[in-house]
C-alpha positions in Angstrom: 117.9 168.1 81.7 119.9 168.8 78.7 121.2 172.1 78.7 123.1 173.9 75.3 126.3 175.9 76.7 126.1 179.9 75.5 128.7 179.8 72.1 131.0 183.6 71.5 129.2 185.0 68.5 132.4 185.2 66.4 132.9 183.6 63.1 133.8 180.2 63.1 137.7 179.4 62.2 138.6 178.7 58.5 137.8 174.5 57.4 135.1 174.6 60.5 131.3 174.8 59.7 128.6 176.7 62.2 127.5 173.2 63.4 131.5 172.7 64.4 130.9 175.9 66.7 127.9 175.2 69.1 129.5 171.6 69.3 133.7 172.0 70.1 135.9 169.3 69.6 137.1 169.2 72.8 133.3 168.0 73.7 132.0 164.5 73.5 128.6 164.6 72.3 125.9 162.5 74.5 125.3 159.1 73.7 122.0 157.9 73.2 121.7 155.5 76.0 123.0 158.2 78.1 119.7 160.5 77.2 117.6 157.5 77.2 118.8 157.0 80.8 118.2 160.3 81.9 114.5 160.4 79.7 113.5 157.8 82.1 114.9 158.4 85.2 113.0 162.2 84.6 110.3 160.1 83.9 109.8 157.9 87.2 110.9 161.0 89.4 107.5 162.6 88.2 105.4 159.3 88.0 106.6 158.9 91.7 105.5 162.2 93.0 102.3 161.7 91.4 102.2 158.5 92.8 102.6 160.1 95.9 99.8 163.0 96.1 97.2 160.4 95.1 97.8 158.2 98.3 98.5 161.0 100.1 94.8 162.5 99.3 93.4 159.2 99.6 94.2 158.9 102.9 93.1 161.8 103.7 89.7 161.3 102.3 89.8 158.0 104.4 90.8 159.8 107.8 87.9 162.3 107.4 85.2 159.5 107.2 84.3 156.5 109.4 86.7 153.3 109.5 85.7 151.1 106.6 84.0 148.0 107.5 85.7 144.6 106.6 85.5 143.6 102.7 82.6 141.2 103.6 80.6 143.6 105.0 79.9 145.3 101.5 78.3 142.2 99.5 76.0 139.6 100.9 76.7 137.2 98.1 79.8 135.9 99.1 79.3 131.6 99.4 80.5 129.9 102.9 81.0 126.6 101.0 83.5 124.4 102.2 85.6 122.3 100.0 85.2 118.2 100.3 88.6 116.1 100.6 90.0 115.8 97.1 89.4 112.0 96.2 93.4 111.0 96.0 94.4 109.5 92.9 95.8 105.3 92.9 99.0 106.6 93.2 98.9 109.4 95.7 99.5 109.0 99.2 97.3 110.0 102.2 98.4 113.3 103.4 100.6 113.2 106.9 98.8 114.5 110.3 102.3 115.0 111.7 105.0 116.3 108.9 107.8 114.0 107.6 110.5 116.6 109.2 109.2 116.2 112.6 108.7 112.5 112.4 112.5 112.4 111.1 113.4 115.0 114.0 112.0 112.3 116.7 113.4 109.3 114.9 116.6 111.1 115.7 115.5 111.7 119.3 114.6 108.5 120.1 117.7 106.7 118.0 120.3 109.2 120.6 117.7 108.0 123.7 118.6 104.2 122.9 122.7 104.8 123.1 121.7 106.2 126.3 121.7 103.3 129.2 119.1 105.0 131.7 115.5 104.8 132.3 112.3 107.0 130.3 109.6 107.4 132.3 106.9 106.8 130.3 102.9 108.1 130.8 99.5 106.7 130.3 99.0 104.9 128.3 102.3 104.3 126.9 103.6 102.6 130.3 100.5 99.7 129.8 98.3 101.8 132.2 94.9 103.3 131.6 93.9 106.6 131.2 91.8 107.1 133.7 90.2 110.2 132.7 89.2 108.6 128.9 87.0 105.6 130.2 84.2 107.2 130.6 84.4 108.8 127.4 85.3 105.2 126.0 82.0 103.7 127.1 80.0 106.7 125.6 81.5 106.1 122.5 80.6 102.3 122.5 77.0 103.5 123.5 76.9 106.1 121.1 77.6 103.7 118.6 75.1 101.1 119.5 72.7 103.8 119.2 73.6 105.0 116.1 72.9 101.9 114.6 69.7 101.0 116.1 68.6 104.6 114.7 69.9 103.9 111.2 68.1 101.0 110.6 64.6 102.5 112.4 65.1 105.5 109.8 65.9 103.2 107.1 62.6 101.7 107.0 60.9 104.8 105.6 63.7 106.4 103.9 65.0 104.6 101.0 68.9 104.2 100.6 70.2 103.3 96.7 73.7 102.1 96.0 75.2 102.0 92.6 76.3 98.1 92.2 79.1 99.5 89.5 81.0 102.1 91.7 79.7 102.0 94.8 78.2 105.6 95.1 75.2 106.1 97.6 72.1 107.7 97.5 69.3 108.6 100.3 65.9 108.9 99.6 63.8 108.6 96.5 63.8 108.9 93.4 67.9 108.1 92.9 69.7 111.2 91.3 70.6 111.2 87.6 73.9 112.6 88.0 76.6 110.8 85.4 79.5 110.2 87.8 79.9 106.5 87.2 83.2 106.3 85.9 84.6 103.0 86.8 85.7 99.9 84.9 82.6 98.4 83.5 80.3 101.2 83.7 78.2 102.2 80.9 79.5 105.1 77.9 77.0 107.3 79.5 78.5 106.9 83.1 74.6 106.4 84.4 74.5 104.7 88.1 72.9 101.4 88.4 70.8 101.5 91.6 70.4 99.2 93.7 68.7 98.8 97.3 71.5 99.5 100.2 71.4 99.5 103.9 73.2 100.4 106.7 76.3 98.9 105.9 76.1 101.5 103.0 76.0 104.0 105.2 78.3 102.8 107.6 81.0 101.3 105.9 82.4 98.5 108.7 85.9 99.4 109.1 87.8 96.6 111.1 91.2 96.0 112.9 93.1 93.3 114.3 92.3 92.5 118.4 95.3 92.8 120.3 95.5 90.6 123.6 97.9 93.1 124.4 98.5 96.5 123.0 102.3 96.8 124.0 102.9 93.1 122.7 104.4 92.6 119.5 102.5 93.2 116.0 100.1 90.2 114.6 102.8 88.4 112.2 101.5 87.3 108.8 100.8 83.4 109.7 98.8 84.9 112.8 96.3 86.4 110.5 93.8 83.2 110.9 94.3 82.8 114.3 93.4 86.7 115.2 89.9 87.9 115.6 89.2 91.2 113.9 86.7 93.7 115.3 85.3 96.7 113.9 88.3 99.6 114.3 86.5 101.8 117.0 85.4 99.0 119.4 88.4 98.4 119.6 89.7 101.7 120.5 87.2 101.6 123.1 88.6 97.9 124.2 91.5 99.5 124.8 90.6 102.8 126.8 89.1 100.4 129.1 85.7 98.9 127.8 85.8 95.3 128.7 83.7 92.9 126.6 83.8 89.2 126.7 84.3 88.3 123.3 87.3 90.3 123.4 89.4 89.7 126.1 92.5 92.1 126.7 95.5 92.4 128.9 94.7 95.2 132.4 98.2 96.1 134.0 97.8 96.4 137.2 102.3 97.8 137.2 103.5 99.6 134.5 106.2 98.7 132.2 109.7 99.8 132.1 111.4 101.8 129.0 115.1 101.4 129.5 118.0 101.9 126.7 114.9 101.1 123.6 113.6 97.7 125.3 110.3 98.0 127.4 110.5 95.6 130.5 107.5 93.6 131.8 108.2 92.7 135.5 104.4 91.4 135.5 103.8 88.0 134.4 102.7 87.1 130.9 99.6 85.1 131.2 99.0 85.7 135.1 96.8 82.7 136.8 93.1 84.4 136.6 93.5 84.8 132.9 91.1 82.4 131.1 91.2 84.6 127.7 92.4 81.5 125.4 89.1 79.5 125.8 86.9 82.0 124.3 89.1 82.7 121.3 88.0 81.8 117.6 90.7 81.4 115.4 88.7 81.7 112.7 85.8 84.3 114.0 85.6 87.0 111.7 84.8 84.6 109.1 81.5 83.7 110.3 78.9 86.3 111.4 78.9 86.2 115.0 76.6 88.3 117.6 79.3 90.3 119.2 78.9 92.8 121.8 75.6 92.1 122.6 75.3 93.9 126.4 76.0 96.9 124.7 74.0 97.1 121.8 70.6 95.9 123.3 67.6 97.9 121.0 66.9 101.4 122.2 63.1 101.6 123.1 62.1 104.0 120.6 57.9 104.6 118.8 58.2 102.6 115.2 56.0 105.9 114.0 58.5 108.6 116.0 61.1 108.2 112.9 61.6 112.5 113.4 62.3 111.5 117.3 64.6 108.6 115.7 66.7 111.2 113.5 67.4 113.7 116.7 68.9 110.9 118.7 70.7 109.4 115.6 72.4 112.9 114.8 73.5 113.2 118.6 74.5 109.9 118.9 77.0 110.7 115.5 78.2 113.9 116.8 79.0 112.0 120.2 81.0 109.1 118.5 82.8 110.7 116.3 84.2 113.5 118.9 84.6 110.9 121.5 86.8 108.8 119.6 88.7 112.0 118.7 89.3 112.2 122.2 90.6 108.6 122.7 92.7 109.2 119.7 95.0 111.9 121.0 96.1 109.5 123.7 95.7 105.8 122.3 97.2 106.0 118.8 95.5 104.6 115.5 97.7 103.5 112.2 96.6 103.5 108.7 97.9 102.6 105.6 99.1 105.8 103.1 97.2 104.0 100.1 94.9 101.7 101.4 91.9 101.5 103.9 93.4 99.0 106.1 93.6 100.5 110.3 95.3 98.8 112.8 94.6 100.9 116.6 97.7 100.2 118.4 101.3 101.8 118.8 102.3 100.0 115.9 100.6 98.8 112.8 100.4 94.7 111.7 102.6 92.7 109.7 100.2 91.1 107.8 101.2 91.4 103.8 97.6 91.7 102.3 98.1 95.3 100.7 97.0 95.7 97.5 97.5 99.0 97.0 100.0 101.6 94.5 103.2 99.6 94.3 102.1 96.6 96.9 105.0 95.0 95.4 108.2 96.9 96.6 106.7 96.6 99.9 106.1 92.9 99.3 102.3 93.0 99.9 103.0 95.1 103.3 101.2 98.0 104.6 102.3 101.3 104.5 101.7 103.0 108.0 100.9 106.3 109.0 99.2 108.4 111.7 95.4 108.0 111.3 92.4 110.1 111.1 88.8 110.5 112.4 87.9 109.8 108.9 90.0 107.0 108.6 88.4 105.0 111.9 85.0 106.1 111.1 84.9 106.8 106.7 81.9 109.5 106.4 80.3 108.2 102.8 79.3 112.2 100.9 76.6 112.1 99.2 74.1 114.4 97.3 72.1 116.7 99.6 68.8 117.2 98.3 66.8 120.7 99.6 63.5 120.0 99.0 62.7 116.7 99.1 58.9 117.3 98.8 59.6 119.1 95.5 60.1 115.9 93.0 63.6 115.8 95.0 65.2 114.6 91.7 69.2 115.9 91.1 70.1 116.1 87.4 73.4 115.9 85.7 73.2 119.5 84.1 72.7 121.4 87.8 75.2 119.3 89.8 77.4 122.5 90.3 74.8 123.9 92.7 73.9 120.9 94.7 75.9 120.5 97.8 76.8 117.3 99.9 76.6 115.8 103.2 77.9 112.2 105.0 75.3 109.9 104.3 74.4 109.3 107.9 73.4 113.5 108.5 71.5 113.3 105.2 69.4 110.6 106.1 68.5 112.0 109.5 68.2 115.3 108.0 65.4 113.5 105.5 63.3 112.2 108.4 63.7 115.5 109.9 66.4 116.3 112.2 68.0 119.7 112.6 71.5 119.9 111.2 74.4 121.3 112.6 76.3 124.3 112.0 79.4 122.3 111.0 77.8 120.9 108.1 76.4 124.3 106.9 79.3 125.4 104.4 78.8 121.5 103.0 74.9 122.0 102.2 75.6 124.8 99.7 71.9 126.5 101.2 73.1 130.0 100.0 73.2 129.1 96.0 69.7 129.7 94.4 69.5 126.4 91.4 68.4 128.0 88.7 66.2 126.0 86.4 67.2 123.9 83.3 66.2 126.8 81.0 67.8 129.4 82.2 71.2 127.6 83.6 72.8 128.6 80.4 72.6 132.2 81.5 73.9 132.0 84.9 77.5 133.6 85.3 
């Protein structure tokens, strides 16, 4: 604080004023940034202290009562919605599963490994060998999936499934929902869907892959394309964990391969003399629509009139695919292109140049590959759940903030009655009342 000094009561010198006396010449007077300064630091010294006292009785109030309950406990309203993967743009790529640093960190690795002259032992199934442990797991997945099917299209029959013939959007059950997202080239000004009768296919987009002979060989080259058969992307996982199917004859090592100084060494023979896989090959197979895999995907022997009994099995046999191929996929790696659909299971992805995709032409029609996905190997198509379905069921444009989703396959077993599981709960959006038209404009 500022502070006047006690002045002699004497009578100021000739020339010199009163003012001249309480303030000598010998004394600078203050500045004013210098009392500014000292203003506010007096200033925050006392907002400090008071500061202070209030936390201090605060906590003190706290440590006399009960230990608060977590934030969540107070309101019941809060929503466990979970957010759907943000449809990427042309131009964006699919996000990494494993980062671009480590990648580039075991680029390095394995770059200083192949200077090196000595031996890598290598594990299943990188050294050519099965993984034991995974076959069984490979042939429930390959069930699974025959089962799936045979439920979709029993369900199917009662439950109508609509596909826009404009962007491609799907819809289960009836009527179709009147929601204006059709925003593609051609669609109408007031983006309304055109609907069209789909099927399973809708449902369960067919994702396929080239069939390797053998999975440590080298990659299918651009002129092989025609002379390749391609299979749907998860049978062949399942090919090679160790399901054997006719149509699709592969390479079994009964010795595994060598990994010295970055060249793998075969000591087995190529082709060996019991190996009659040419003869059955198609060069052009996947053009025409060949029966495939019929000893595992005989009918299931399900009532026509049981479709709730249909739905139960359907939803099991989608939960078992899906997390048994998650299993095969931590051991027998899957590549997908960054900005296309296009998988290739193997080690390595194909050389075909058929990419269409953002910038195709700096990688001169080539793929772009990256780890894959469960989504990726098996595409879950979202669409729009509908509650009540014996209520009118119909979903309109002005209320489509409420409505939640769910893959395509779950909402149609859910329709014919099946329970749904707790992993799609946050997805169904169950928790949000939908107001009505008249009274939407008054929701906050």
């Amino acid at each position: 604080m500022l502070t006047l000094e006690t002045v002699p009561n004497h009578p100021p010198p000739p020339g010199r004023n009163h003012t001249d006396s309480l303030f000598p010449a010998h004394r600078p007077a203050a500045s004013p940034t210098v009392v500014f300064s000292l203003i506010t630091l007096s200033l925050r010294q006392m907002f400090t202290r008071r500061v202070k006292s209030v936390i201090q009785r605060s906590i003190a109030k706290i440590d006399n009562k009960e230990k608060l309950k977590p934030p969540y406990a107070f309101y019941s309203s809060v929503s466990s919605y979970t957010e759907l993967p943000r449809k990427l743009k042309n131009s964006e790529r699919k996000p990494w599963v494993t980062s671009i640093t480590e990648l580039k960190r075991k680029a390095r690795l394995e770059k200083k490994e192949r200077k090196v002259v000595r031996e890598v032992s290598l594990n299943p199934p990188e050294n050519g060998l099965l993984v034991k442990e995974l076959v069984p797991v490979a042939h429930e997945v390959i069930s699974a999936r025959a089962a799936l099917f045979d439920c979709i299209t029993g369900v199917s029959r009662n439950i109508q499934i609509y596909a826009c013939s404009l962007c491609g959007e799907v819809h289960v059950g009836h009527p179709p929902h009147k929601i204006k997202t059709c925003n593609v080239s051609g669609s109408p000004r007031s983006k309304e869907h055109n609907w069209e009768r789909g099927g399973v296919e809708h449902v369960m987009p067919l994702v396929e892959s080239f069939h390797l002979y053998d999975r440590l060989g080298r990659a299918v080259s651009h002129n092989e394309r025609l002379q390749v058969d391609r299979t749907p992307a998860i049978v062949e996982l399942c090919i090679q964990a160790g399901v054997d199917i006719p149509d699709s004859p592969t390479r079994r090592r009964k010795f595994p391969v060598y990994h010295v100084a970055g060249r793998v060494l075969d000591f087995e023979r190529r082709f060996p003399k019991d190996d009659s896989s040419g003869n059955d090959i198609n060069a052009y197979g996947f053009w025409g629509k060949r029966k495939k895999f019929s000893e595992d995907e005989k009918s299931l022997n399900f009532p026509c009139d049981d479709i709730k009994g249909l739905a139960v099995q359907g939803i099991q046999a989608w939960e078992k695919m899906r997390s048994g191929a998650m299993k095969l996929m931590l051991k027998y790696p899957v590549q997908t292109c960054g900005y296309c659909s296009e998988v290739q299971v193997g080690p390595m992805g194909h050389r075909v140049r058929h990419c269409q995709a953002y910038k195709h032409q700096m990688r001169d029609g080539q793929h772009a590959w990256q780890e894959a996905t469960i989504d990726d190997l098996v595409p879950p198509v979202y669409v729009w759940h509908v509650r009540n379905p014996g209520d009118d069921g119909l979903l309109v444009d002005g209320l489509k903030r409420y409505y939640g989703k769910l893959p395509a396959v779950v909402e149609l077993f859910a329709r014919a009655g099946a329970c749904v599981g707790e992993n799609y709960i946050g997805l169904m959006r169950e928790d949000v009342a939908v107001p009505g038209l008249d009274v939407e404009k008054w929701v906050v």
